[in-house]
Each structure stands twice: as C-alpha cells, then as structure tokens.
C-alpha positions in Angstrom: 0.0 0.0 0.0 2.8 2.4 0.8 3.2 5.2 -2.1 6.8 6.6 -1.1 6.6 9.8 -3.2 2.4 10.4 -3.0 1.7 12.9 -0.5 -0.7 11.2 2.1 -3.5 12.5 4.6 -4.7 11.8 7.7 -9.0 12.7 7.3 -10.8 12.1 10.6 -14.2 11.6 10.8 -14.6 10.3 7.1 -17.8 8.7 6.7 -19.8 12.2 7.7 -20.8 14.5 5.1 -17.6 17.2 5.3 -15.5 14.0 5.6 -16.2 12.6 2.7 -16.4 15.4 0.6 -12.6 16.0 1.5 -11.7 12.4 1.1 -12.9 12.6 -2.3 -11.1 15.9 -3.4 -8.2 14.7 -2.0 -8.3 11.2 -4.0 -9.0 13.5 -6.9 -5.9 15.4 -6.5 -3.9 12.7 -6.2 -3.4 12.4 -2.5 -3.5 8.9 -0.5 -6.0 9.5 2.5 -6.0 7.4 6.1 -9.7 7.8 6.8 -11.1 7.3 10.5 -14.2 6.3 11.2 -16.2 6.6 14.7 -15.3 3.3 17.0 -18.3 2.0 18.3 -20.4 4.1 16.7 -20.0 3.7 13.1 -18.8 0.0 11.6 -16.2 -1.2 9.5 -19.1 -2.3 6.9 -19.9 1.6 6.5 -16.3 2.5 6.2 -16.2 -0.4 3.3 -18.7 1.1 1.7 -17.3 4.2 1.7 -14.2 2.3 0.0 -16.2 0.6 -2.7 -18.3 4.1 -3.5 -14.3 5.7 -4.6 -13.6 2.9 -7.6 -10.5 3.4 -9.2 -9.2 5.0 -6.3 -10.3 3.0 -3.8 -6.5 1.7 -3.8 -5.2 4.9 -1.9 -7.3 5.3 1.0 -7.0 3.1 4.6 -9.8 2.7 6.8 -8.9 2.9 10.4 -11.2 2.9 13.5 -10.8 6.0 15.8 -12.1 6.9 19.2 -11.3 10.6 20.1 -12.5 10.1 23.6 -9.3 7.9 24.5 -5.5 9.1 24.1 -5.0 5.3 23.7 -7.2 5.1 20.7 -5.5 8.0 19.1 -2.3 7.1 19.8 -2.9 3.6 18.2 -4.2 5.2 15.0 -1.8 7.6 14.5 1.1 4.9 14.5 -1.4 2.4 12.4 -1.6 5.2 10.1 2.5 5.7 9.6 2.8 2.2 9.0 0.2 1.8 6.5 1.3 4.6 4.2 4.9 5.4 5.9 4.5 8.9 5.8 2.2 11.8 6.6 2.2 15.3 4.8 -1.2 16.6 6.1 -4.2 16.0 8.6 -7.5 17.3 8.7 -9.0 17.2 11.7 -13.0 16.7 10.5 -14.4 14.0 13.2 -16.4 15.5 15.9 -19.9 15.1 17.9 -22.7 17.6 17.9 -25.5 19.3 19.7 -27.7 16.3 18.4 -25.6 13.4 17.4 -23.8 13.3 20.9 -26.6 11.4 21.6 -25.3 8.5 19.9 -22.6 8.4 22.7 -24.2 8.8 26.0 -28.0 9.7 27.3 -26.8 11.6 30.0 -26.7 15.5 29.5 -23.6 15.8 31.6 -21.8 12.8 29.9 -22.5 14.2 26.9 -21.1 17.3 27.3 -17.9 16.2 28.2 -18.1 14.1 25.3 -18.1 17.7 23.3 -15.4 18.6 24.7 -13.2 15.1 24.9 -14.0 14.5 21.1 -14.2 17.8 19.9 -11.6 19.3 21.6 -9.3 17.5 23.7 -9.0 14.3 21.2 -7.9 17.0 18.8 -5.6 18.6 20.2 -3.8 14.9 21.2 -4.0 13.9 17.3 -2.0 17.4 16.4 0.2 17.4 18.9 1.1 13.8 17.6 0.9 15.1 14.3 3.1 18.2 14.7 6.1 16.3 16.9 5.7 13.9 13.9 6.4 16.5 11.2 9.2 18.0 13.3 10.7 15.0 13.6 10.9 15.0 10.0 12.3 18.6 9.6 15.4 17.6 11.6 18.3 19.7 10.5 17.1 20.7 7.2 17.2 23.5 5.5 13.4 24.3 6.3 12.6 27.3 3.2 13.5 24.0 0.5 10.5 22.0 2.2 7.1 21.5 1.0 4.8 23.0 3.2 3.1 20.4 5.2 -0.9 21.3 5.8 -2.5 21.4 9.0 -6.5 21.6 8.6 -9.3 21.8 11.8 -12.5 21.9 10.9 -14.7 24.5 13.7 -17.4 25.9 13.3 -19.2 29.5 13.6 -20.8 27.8 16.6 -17.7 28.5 17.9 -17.7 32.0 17.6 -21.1 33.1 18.1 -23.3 33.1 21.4 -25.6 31.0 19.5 -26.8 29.2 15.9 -29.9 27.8 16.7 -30.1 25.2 18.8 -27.0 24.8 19.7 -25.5 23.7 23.1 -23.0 25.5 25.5 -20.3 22.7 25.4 -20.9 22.1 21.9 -19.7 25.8 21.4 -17.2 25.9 23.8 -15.4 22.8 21.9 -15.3 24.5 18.9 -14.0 27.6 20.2 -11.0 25.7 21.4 -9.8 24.4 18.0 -10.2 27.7 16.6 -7.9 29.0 19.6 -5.6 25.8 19.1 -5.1 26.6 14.9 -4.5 30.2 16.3 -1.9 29.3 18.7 -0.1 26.2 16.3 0.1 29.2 13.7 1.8 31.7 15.5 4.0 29.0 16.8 4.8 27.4 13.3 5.2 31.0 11.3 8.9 30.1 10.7 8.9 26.4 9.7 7.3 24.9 6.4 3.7 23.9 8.6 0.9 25.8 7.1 -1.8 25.7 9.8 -6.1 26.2 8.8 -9.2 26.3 10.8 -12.6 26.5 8.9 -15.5 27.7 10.4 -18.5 26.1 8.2 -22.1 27.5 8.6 -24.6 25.6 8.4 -24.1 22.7 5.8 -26.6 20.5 4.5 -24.7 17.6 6.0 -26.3 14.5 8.7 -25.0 16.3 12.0 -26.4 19.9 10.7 -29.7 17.6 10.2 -30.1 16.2 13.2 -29.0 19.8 15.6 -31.5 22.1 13.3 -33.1 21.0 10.0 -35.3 18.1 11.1 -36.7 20.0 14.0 -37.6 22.8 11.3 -40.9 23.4 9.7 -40.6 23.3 5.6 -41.0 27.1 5.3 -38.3 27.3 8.5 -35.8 25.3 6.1 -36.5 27.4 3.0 -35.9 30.4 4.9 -32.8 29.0 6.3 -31.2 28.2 2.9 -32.7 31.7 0.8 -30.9 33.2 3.8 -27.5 32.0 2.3 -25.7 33.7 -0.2 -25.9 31.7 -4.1 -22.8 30.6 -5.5 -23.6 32.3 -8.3 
C-alpha cells in the first residue's frame, strides 16, 4: 500500500458528510487518505462502503477505527496510520460530535457534554500534537525554506464563535472555540517552519450532523428560509 513519493492525509471523521467530501477531493488530487471512522459508533461495513463508492481509487485510501474520547485510541491510530502509508504530509482534523448526534454516545446531559469537549476538543488537540512532533521530527536539521509545506486543517465551526446558531448547546460551542484557539496558537508557533496551519469555520451545511442539531426540527417554510438566507454561488 505504501506510495513513497504520494503525498498522504490523515481525514478524521470520514464517513460524515464534510469527511467525505474531502476524502474525495483529496483522491481527486492525487493524495493517498488514512480515513477514520467513529469506534463503536459507526462499523467497519460503513467504512467499506465508503471504499467501494471511490472505484478506481479506492487503492489509496486506509480505513482505520478511531475513538477521540481515549489518548489510547488516538495514539494507536496515529502509528497504524505511519505504518500503512509510511509517511504523513497533512491531517485534517474533521471528526467531531454535535448538539444532536452526541446522543449516539451517551444519554446523559452531563456525559454528553464532556463528550463535546473530549472529542471535539481534547481528542484534537492529542491527534496534532502527535501530528506536529511527527512533522518535526521529519524537519530535523534541514534547510526548512526547501521544504514543502506540510498542511494542518481543523474543521470549527461559527458555533464556535457566536453566542448562539440555533439550537446549539454550551459545550458544543465551547469545543469549537477551542480548535479555533488551538489553529490560532499552532500558527503563530509554526510561522517560521514549512507547517501551514487552517481552521474552517462552516455554517450551516446541508450535512447528517447539521440535520439532526437544526433541520429536522424545522418546519418546511423554517428550512426554505434557512437556505434563501445564504448567499448563491452564483
């Protein structure tokens, strides 16, 4: 499996709607992806599906279970992941729970909000800590202007910015203010060394997780007022 010269990506959370939408572009571009899935929650027979859907490139992308709650769990992938593909240029750090789908975790309100922040935020910042020491290692004593950048990508939300978007939950908000405050901080640290660090903050997206927090509690005319509400690509 191993491509020595094909840049490779790490994709958490791969089977949700974002997730796959960036495995895909990254296949497209040539990329090899290691694609997590949610361990216990979603099943290696989704995550084969989501294999079989990519066809001719189903050859570059790894399937690895990943539990963000544990430092165990994300310490196993990440060293599953460097010796399936020997090498890591990028990670995107998609795979989170939400107001709603937090559910699918834990019943209990106060389990469930340290689930937020455990997944969303904590089990983050593990995987890029792992990431980054990972990447440095690499550097060594190189001349670092001759490198290619590596990427760093988080995925927050403007949840994570605003006092509220409806329906959305303290904790749930509070997680994703700390990735935007992590990509903050892991960019100023990084300005002088080839890492080039991103957080996007999505708004709503017609994706499973944004169905579950807001759309399906909307009425029809809520929804169409939603979307009209949104700017047109063109």
């Amino acid at each position: 499996m191993p491509h020595p010269t094909r840049q490779v990506a790490i994709v958490t959370g791969a089977l949700g709607g974002i997730g796959r939408a960036t495995v895909r572009r990254l296949l497209q571009d040539s990329w090899a992806v290691a694609a997590s899935y949610a361990q216990g929650v979603e099943s290696p027979e989704q995550a084969r599906a989501l294999k079989a859907e990519l066809g001719e490139h189903s050859d570059r992308i790894s399937l690895h279970p990943l539990n963000l709650a544990h430092s165990a769990s994300i310490r196993a992938f990440f060293a599953e992941v460097l010796a399936a593909w020997g090498r890591l240029d990028a990670l995107v750090n998609n795979a989170a729970v939400g107001t709603a789908t937090v559910a699918d975790y834990a019943s209990d309100s106060t389990q469930q909000d340290e689930l937020l922040l455990h997944i969303n935020a904590a089990g983050t910042l593990t995987l890029t800590q792992l990431f980054v020491a990972h990447m440095r290692s690499q550097w060594g004593d190189l001349a670092l202007a001759a490198l290619p950048a590596a990427k760093l990508v988080s995925i927050s939300s403007v949840g994570g910015g605003m006092a509220a978007f409806p329906h959305f939950r303290l904790a749930d908000g509070m997680s994703k203010a700390a990735v935007a405050f992590m990509t903050r901080q892991i960019a100023a640290e990084h300005v002088h060394t080839p890492l080039d660090v991103f957080a996007i903050c999505p708004g709503a997206a017609n994706t499973a997780m944004f169905q579950a927090s807001t759309l399906n509690a909307m009425t029809d005319a809520e929804r169409r007022a939603l979307w009209r509400a949104y700017p047109s690509k063109g």
